[in-house]
TIGU-339035 format. One record per residue (C-alpha): residue number from 0; residue in one letter; chain; x, y, z. Coordinates in steps of 0.05 Angstrom, whole numbers, plus 32768, in hexadecimal, padded with zeros to 4 digits. Example, Ala and Ser with C-alpha at 12.3 -4.5 7.8 and 13.67 -1.06 7.14 Angstrom:
<sites>
@num: 0	residuo: A	cadena: A	x: 80F6	y: 7FA6	z: 809C;
@num: 1	residuo: S	cadena: A	x: 8111	y: 7FEB	z: 808F;
</sites>
This chain:
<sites>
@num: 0	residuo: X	cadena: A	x: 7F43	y: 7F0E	z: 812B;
@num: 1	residuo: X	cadena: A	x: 7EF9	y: 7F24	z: 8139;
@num: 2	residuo: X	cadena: A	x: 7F13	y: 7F5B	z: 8171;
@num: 3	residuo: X	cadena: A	x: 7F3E	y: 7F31	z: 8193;
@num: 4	residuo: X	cadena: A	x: 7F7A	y: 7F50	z: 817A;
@num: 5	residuo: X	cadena: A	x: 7F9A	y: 7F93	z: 8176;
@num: 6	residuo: X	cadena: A	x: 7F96	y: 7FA2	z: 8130;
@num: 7	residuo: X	cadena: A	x: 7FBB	y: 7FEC	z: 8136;
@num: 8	residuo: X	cadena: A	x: 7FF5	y: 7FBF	z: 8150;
@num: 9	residuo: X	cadena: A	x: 7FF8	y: 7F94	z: 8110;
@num: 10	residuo: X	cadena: A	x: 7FFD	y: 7FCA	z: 80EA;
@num: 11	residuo: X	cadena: A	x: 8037	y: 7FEA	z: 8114;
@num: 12	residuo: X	cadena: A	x: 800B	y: 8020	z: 8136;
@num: 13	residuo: X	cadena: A	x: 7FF4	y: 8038	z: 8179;
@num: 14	residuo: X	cadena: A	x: 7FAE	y: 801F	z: 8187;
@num: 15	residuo: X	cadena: A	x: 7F77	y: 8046	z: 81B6;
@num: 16	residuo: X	cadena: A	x: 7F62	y: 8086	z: 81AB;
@num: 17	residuo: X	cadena: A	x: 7FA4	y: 8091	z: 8183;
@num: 18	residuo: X	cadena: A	x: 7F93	y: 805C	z: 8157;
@num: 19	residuo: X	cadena: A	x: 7F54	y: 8071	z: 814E;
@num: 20	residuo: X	cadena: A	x: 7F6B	y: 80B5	z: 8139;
@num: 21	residuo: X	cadena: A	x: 7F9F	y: 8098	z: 8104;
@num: 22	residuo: X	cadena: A	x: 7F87	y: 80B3	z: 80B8;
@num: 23	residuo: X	cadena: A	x: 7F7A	y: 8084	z: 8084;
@num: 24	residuo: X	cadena: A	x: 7FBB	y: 8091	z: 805D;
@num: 25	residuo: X	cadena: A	x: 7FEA	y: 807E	z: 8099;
@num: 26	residuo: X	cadena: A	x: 7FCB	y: 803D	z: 80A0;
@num: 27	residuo: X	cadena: A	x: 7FDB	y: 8033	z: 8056;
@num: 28	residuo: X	cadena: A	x: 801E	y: 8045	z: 8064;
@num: 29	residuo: X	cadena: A	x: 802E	y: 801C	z: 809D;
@num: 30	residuo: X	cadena: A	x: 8010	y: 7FE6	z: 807C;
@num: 31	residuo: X	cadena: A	x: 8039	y: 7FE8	z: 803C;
@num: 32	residuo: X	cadena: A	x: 8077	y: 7FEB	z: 806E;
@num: 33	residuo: X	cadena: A	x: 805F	y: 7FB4	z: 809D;
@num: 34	residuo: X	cadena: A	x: 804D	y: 7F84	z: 805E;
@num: 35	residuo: X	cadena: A	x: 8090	y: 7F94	z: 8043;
@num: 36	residuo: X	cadena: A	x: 80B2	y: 7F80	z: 8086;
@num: 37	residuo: X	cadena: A	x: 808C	y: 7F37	z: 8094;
@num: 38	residuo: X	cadena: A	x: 8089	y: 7F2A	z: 803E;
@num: 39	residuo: X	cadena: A	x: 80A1	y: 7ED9	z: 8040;
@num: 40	residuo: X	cadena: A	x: 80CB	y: 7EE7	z: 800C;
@num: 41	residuo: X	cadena: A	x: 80F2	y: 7F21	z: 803D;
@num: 42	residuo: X	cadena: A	x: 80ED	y: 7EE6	z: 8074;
@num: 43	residuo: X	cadena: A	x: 8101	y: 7EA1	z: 8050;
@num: 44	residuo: X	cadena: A	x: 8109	y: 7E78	z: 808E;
@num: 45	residuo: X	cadena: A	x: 80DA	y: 7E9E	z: 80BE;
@num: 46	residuo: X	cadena: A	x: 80A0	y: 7E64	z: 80C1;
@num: 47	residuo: X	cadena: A	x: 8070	y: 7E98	z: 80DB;
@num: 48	residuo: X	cadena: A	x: 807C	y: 7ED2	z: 80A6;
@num: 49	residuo: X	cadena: A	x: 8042	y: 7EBA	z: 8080;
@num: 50	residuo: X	cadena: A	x: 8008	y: 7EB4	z: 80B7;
@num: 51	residuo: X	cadena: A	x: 8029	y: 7EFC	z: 80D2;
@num: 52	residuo: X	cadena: A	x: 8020	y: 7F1A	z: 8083;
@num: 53	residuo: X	cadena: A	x: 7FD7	y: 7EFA	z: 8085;
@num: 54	residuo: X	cadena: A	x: 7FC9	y: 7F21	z: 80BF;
@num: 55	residuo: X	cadena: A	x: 7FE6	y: 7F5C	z: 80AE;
@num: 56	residuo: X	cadena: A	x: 7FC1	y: 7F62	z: 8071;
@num: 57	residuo: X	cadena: A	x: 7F79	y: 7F46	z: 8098;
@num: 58	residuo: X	cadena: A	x: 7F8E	y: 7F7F	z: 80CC;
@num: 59	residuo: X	cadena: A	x: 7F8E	y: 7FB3	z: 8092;
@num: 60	residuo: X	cadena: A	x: 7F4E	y: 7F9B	z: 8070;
@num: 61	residuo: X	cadena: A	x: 7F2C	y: 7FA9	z: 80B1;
@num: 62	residuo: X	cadena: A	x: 7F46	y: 7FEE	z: 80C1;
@num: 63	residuo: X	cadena: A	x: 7F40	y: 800C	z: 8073;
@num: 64	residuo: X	cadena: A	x: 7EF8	y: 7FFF	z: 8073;
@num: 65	residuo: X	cadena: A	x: 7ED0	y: 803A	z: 8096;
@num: 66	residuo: X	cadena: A	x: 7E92	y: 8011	z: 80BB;
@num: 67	residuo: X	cadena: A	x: 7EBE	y: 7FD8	z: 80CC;
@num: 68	residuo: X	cadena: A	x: 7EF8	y: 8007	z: 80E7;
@num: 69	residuo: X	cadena: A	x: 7EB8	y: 8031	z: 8114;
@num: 70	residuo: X	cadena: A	x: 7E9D	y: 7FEA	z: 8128;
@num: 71	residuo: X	cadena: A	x: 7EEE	y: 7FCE	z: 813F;
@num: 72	residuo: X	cadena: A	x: 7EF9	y: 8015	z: 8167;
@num: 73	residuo: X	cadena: A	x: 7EB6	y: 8016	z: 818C;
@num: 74	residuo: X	cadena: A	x: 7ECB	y: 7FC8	z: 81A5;
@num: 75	residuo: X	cadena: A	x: 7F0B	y: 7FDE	z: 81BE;
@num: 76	residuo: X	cadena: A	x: 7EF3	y: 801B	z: 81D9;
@num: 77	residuo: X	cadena: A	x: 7EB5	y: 7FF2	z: 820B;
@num: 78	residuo: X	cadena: A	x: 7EF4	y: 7FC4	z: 821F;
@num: 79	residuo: X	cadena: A	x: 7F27	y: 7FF5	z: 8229;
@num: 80	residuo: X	cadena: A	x: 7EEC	y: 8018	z: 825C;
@num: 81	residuo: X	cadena: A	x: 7EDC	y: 7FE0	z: 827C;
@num: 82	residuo: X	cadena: A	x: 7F26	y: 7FD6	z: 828E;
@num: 83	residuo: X	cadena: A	x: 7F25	y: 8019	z: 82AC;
@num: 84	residuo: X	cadena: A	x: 7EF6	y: 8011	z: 82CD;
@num: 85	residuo: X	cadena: A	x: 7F15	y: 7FD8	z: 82ED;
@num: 86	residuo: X	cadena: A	x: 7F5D	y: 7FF6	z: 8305;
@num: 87	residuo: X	cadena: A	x: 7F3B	y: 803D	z: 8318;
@num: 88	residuo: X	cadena: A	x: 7F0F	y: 8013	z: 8347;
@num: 89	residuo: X	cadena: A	x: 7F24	y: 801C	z: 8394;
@num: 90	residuo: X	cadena: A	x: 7F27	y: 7FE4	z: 83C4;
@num: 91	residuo: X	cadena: A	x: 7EE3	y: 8002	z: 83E0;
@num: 92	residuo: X	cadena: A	x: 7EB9	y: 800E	z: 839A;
@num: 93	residuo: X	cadena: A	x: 7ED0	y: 7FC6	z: 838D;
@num: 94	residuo: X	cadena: A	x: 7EAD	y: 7FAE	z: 83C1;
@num: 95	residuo: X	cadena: A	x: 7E70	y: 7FD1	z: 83C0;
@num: 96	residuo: X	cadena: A	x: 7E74	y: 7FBB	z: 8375;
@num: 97	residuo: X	cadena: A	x: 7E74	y: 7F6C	z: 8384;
@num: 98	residuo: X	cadena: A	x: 7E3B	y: 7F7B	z: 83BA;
@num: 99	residuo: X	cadena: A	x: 7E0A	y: 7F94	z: 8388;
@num: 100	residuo: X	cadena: A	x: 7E1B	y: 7F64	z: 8354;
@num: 101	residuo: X	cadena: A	x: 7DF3	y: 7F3B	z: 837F;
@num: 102	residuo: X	cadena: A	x: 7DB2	y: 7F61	z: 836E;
@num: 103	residuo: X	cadena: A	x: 7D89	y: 7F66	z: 8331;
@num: 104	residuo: X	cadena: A	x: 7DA3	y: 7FB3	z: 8325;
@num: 105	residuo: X	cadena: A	x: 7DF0	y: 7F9C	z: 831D;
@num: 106	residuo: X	cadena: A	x: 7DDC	y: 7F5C	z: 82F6;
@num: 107	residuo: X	cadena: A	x: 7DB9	y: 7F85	z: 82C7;
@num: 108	residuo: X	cadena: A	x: 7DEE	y: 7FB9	z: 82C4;
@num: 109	residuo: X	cadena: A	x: 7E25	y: 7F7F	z: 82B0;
@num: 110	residuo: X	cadena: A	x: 7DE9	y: 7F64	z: 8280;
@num: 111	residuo: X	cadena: A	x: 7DED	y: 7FA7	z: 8254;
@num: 112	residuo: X	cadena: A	x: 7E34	y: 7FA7	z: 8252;
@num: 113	residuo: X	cadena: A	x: 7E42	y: 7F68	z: 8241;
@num: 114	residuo: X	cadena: A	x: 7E05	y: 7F6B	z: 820C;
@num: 115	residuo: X	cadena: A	x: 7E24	y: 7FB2	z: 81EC;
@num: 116	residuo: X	cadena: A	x: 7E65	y: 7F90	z: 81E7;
@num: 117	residuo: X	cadena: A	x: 7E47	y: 7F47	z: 81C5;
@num: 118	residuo: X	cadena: A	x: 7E1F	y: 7F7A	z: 8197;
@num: 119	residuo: X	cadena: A	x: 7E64	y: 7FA4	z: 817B;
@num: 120	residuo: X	cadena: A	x: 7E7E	y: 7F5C	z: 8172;
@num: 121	residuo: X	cadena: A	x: 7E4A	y: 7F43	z: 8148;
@num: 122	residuo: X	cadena: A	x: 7E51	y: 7F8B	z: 811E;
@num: 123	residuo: X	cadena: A	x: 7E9D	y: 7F7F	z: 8116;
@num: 124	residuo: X	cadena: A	x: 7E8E	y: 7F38	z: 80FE;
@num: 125	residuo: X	cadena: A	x: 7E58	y: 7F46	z: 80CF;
@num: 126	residuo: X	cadena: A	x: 7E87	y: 7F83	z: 80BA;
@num: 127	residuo: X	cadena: A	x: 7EC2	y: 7F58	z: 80AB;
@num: 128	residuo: X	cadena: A	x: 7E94	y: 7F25	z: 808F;
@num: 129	residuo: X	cadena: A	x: 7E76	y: 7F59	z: 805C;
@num: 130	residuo: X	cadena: A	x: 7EC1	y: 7F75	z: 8050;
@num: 131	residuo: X	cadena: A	x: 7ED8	y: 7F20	z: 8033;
@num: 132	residuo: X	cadena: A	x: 7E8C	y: 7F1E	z: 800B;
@num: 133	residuo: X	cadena: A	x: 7EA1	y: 7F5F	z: 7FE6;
@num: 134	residuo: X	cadena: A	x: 7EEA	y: 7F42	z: 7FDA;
@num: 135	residuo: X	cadena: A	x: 7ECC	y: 7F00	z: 7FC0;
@num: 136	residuo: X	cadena: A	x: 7E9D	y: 7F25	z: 7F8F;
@num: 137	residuo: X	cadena: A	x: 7ED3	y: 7F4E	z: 7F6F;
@num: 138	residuo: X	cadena: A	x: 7EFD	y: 7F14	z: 7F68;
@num: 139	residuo: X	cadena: A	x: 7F3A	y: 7F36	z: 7F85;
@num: 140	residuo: X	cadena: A	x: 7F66	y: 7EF7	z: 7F8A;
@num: 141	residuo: X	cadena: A	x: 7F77	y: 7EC9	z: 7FBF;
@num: 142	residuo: X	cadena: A	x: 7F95	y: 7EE2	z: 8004;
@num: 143	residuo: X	cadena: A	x: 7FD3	y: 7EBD	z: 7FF7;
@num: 144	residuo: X	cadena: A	x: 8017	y: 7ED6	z: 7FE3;
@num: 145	residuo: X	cadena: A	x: 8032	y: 7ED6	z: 7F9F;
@num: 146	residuo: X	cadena: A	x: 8083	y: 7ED1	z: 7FA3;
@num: 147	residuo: X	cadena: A	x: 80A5	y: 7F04	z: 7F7E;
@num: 148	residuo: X	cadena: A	x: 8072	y: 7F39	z: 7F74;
@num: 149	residuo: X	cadena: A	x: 8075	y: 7F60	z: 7FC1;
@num: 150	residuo: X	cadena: A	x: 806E	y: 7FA3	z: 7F99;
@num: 151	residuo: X	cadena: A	x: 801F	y: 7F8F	z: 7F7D;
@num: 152	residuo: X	cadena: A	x: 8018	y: 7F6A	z: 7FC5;
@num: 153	residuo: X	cadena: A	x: 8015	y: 7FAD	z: 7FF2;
@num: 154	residuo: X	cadena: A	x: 7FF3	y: 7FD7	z: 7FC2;
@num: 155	residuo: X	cadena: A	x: 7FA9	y: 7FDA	z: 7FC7;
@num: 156	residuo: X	cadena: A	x: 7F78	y: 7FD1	z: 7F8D;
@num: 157	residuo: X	cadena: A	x: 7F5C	y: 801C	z: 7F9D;
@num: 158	residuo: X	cadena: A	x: 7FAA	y: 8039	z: 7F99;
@num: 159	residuo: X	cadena: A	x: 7FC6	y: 800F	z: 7F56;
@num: 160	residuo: X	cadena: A	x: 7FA6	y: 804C	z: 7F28;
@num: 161	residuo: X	cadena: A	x: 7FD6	y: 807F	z: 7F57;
@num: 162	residuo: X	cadena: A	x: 8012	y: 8040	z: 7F60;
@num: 163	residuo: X	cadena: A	x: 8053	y: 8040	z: 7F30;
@num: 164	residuo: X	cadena: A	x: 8083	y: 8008	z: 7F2E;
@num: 165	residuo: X	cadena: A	x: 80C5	y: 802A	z: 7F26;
@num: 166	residuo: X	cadena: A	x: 8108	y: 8006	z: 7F03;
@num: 167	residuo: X	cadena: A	x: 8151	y: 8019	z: 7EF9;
@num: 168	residuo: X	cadena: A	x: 8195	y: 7FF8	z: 7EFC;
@num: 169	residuo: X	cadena: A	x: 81B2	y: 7FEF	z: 7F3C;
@num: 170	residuo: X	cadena: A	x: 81FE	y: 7FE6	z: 7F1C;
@num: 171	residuo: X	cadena: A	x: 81ED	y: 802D	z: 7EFA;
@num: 172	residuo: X	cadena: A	x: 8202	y: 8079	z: 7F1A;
@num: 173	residuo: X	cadena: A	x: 81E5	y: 80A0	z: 7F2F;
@num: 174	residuo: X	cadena: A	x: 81B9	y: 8071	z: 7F63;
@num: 175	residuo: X	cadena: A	x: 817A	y: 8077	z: 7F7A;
@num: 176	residuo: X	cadena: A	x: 8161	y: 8082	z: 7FC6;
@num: 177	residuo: X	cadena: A	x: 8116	y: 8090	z: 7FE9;
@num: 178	residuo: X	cadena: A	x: 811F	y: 80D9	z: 7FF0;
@num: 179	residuo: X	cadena: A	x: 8145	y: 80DE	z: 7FA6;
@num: 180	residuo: X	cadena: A	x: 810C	y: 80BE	z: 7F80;
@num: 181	residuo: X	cadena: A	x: 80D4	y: 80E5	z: 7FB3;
@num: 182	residuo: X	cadena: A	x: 80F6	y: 8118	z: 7F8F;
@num: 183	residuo: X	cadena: A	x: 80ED	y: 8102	z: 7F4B;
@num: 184	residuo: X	cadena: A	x: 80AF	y: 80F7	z: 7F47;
@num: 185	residuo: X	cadena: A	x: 8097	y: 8132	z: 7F70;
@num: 186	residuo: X	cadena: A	x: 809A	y: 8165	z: 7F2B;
@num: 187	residuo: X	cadena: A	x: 805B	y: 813C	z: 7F1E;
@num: 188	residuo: X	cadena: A	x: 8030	y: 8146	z: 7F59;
@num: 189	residuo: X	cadena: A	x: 8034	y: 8137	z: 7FA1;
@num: 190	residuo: X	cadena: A	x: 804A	y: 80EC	z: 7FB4;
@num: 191	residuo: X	cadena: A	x: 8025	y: 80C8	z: 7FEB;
@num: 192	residuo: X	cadena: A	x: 805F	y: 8090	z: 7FFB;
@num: 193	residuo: X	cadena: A	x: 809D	y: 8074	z: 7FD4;
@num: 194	residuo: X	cadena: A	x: 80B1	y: 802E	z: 7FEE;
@num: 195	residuo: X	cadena: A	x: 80FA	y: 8015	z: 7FDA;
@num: 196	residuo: X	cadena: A	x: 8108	y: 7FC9	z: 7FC6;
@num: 197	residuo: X	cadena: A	x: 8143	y: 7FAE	z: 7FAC;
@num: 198	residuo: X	cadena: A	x: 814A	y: 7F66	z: 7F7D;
@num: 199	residuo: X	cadena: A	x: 8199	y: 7F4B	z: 7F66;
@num: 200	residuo: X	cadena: A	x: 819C	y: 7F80	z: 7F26;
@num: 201	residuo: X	cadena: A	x: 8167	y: 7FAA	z: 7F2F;
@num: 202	residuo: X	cadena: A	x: 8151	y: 7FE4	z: 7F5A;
@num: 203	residuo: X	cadena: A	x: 8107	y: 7FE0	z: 7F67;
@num: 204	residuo: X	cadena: A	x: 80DD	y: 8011	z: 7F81;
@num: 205	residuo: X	cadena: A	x: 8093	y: 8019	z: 7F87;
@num: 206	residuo: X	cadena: A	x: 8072	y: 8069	z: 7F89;
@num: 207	residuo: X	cadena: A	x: 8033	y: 8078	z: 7FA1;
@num: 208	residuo: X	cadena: A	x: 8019	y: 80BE	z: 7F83;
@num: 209	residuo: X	cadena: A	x: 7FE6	y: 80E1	z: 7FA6;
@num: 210	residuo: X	cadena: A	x: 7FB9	y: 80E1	z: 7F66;
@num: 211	residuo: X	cadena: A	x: 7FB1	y: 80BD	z: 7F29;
@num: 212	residuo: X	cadena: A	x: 7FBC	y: 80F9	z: 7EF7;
@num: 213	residuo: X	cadena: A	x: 8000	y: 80FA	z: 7F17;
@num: 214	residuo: X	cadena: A	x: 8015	y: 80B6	z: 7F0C;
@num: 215	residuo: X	cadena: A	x: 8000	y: 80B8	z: 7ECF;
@num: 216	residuo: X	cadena: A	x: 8029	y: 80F1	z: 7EB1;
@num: 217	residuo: X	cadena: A	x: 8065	y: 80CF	z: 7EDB;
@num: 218	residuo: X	cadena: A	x: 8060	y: 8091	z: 7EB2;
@num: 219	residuo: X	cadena: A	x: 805F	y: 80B9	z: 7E6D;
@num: 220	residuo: X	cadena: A	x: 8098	y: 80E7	z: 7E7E;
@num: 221	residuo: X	cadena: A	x: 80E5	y: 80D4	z: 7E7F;
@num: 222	residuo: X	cadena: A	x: 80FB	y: 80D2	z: 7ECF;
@num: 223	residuo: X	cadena: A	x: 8142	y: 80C7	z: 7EF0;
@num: 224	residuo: X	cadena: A	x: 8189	y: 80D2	z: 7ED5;
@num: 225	residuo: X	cadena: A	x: 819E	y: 80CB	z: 7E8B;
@num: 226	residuo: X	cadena: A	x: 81D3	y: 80A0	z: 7EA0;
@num: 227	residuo: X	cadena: A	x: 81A5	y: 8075	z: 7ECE;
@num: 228	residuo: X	cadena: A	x: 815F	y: 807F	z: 7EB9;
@num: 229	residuo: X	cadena: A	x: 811E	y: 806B	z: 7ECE;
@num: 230	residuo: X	cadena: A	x: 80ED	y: 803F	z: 7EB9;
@num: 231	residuo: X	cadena: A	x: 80A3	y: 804F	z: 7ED7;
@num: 232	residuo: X	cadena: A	x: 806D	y: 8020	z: 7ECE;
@num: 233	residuo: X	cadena: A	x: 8027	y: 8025	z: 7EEE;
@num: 234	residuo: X	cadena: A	x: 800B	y: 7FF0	z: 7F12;
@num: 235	residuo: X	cadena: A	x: 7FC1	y: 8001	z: 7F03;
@num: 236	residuo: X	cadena: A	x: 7F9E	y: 8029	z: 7EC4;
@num: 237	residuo: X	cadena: A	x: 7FCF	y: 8043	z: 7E9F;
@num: 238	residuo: X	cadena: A	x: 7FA7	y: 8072	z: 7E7C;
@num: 239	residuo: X	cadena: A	x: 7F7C	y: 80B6	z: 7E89;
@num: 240	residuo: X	cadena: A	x: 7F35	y: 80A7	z: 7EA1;
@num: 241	residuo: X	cadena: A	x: 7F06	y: 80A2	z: 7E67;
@num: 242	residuo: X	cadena: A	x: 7EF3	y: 80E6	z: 7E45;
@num: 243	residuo: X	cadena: A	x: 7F36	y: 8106	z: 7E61;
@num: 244	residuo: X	cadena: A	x: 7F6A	y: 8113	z: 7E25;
@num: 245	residuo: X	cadena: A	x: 7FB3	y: 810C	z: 7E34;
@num: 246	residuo: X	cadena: A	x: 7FD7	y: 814B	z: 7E41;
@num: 247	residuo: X	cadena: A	x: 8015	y: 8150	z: 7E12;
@num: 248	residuo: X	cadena: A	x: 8052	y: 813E	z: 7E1E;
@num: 249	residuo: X	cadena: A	x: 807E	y: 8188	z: 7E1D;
@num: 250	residuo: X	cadena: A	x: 80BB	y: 8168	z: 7E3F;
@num: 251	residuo: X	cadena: A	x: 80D5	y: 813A	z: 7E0B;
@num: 252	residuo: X	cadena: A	x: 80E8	y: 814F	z: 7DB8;
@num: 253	residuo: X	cadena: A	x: 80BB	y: 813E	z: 7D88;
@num: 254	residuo: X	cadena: A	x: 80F0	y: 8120	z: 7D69;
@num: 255	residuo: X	cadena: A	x: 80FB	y: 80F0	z: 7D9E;
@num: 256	residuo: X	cadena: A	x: 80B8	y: 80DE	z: 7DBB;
@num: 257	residuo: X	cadena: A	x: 809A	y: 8097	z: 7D9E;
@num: 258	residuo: X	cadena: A	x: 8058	y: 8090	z: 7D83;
@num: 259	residuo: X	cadena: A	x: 8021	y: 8085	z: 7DBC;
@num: 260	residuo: X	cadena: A	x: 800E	y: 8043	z: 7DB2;
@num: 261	residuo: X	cadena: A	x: 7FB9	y: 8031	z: 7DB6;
@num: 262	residuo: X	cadena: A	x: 7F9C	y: 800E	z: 7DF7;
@num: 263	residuo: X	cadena: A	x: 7F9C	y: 7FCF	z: 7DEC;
@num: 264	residuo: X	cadena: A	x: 7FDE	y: 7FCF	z: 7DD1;
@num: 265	residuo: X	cadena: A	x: 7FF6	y: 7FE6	z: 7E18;
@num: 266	residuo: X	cadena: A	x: 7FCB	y: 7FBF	z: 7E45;
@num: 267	residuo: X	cadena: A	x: 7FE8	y: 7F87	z: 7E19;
@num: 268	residuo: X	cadena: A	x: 802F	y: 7F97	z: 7E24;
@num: 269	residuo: X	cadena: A	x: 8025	y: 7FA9	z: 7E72;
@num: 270	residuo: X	cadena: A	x: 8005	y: 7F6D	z: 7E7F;
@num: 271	residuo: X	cadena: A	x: 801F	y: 7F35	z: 7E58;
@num: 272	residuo: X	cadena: A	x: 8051	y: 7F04	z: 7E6A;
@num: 273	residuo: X	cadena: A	x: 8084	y: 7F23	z: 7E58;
@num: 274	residuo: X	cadena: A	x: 8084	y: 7F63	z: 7E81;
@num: 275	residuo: X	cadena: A	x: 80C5	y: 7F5C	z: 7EA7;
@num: 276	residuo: X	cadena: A	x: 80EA	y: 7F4B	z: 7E5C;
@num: 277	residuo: X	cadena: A	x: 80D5	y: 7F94	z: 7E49;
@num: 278	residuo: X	cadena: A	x: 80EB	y: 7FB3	z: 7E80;
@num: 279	residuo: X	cadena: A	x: 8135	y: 7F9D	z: 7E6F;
@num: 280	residuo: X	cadena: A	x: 8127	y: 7FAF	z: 7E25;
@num: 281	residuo: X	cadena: A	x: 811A	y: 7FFA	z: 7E39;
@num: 282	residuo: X	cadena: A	x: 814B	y: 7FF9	z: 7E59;
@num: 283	residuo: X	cadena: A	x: 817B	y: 7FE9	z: 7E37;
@num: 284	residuo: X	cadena: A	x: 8168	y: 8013	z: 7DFF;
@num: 285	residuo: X	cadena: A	x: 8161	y: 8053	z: 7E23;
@num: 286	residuo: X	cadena: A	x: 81BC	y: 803A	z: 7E3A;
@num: 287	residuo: X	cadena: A	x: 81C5	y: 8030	z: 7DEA;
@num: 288	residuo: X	cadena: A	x: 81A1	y: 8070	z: 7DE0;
@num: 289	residuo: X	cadena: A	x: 81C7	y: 8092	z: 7E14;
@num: 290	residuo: X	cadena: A	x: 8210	y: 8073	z: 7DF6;
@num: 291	residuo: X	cadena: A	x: 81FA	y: 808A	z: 7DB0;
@num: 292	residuo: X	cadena: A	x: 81F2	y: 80D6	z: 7DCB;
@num: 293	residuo: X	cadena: A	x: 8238	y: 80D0	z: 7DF1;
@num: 294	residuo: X	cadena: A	x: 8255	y: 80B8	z: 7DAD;
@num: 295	residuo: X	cadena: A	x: 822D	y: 80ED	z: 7D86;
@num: 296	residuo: X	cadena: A	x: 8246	y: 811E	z: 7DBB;
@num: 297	residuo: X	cadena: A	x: 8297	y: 8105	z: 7DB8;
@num: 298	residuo: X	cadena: A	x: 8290	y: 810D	z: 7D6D;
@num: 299	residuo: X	cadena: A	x: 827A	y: 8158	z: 7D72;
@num: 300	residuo: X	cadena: A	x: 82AC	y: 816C	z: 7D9C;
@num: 301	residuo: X	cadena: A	x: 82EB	y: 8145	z: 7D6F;
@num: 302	residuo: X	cadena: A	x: 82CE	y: 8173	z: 7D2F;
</sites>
């Protein structure tokens, strides 16, 4: 992959000076979207989804990271000139080209170039080489895919403090669409990207915030439809930075709003085995809690 390949068009985008150009959080997003599209589990019996995902994500690693992303362009750049150079030659420059090849002054001409372009492709190496040595040393995982977890797949380690994993039923009304939940969660803060999935009876949705402040008062606030509600779980930190207090929560009764449990409590619940067990549990009890208000509510209006 060491500059042999267009990395822009892995990703979905134009390459060149346009790629060149592209900021930081469009490449996340058209990764995200690319991973999404060549996930295996999205392709069962494509043979080549995998490599393709591998490669996507190898494309991204590369183009995230500042100095390797300078070291990739300047590579391209040398090549793309030298193929200009090539087709804006006339018939007669050609020739006078090939004549003084034939002396010392055009040898060491082609020397430079070809020693400028050996010398970006020993950068990008030692870039991309530096890029798997700091991967290694915080132990992020293997580069392999872990069936039936897409939503932690295409969210990077850097994003999972701004990342929530959103739930609801899809047999419930009202439903749930991109722009709808954009909406939702917008009364928190601005939203960088909302990606929609979909399993057999649940609606799944993953919400990038642009900070982490943000997703973090989404996950403690009630979000969605009474009739269809949301449950919001962050993928990273669930809790304020150290030394920050949480800011309290004015949109729910006192009546109504649980005790905040400790730490280790919820790192215990959010990451144990059972994670995708309490999901259903909340929500079914926020559906009993919403039938026992209906009932409380008939009962008013018959006295």
């Amino acid at each position: 992959m060491e500059g042999t390949e267009d990395l822009y068009a892995l990703l979905g985008l134009p390459g060149g000076v346009d790629g060149a150009a592209i900021q930081v959080t469009e490449l996340k997003k058209a990764w995200r979207r690319r991973c999404l599209e060549w996930h295996p589990d999205k392709r069962p019996g494509d043979a080549t989804a995998a490599a393709q995902f591998n490669r996507i994500n190898n494309a991204f690693e590369v183009l995230s990271d500042a100095k390797a992303r300078k070291a990739y362009d300047e590579l391209q750049l040398l090549r793309r000139r030298r193929e200009e150079e090539k087709k804006e030659m006339s018939a007669k420059r050609q020739k006078m080209v090939d004549d003084l090849q034939k002396r010392e002054a055009a040898f060491e001409l082609q020397r430079r170039e070809k020693a400028a372009e050996v010398s970006a492709a020993q950068r990008l190496k030692e870039e991309i080489a530096r890029i798997r040595v700091k991967k290694s040393q915080k132990k992020m995982g293997r580069n392999g895919i872990e069936p039936g977890k897409p939503v932690d797949i295409i969210v990077s380690e850097e994003d999972k403090d701004k990342a929530l994993k959103v739930t609801w039923d899809l047999a419930g009304t009202p439903g749930y669409d991109v722009e709808s939940l954009r909406g939702i969660f917008q009364r928190f803060g601005p939203v960088e990207d909302v990606l929609r999935l979909e399993k057999k009876k649940k609606g799944v949705a993953l919400v990038v915030m642009v900070t982490a402040q943000s997703a973090l008062e989404a996950s403690q606030s009630q979000c969605g439809h009474i009739a269809n509600p949301l449950l919001v779980i962050p993928l990273g930190n669930p809790f304020r930075p150290e030394g920050a207090e949480n800011p309290p929560d004015t949109k729910t009764p006192a009546a109504a709003r649980a005790p905040s449990p400790s730490p280790a409590a919820n790192h215990a619940t959010l990451a144990g085995s059972g994670f995708g067990d309490r999901e259903d549990l909340v929500l079914r009890k926020l559906k009993e809690a919403q039938e026992r208000k209906r009932k409380m509510d008939a009962a008013a209006k018959e006295g």
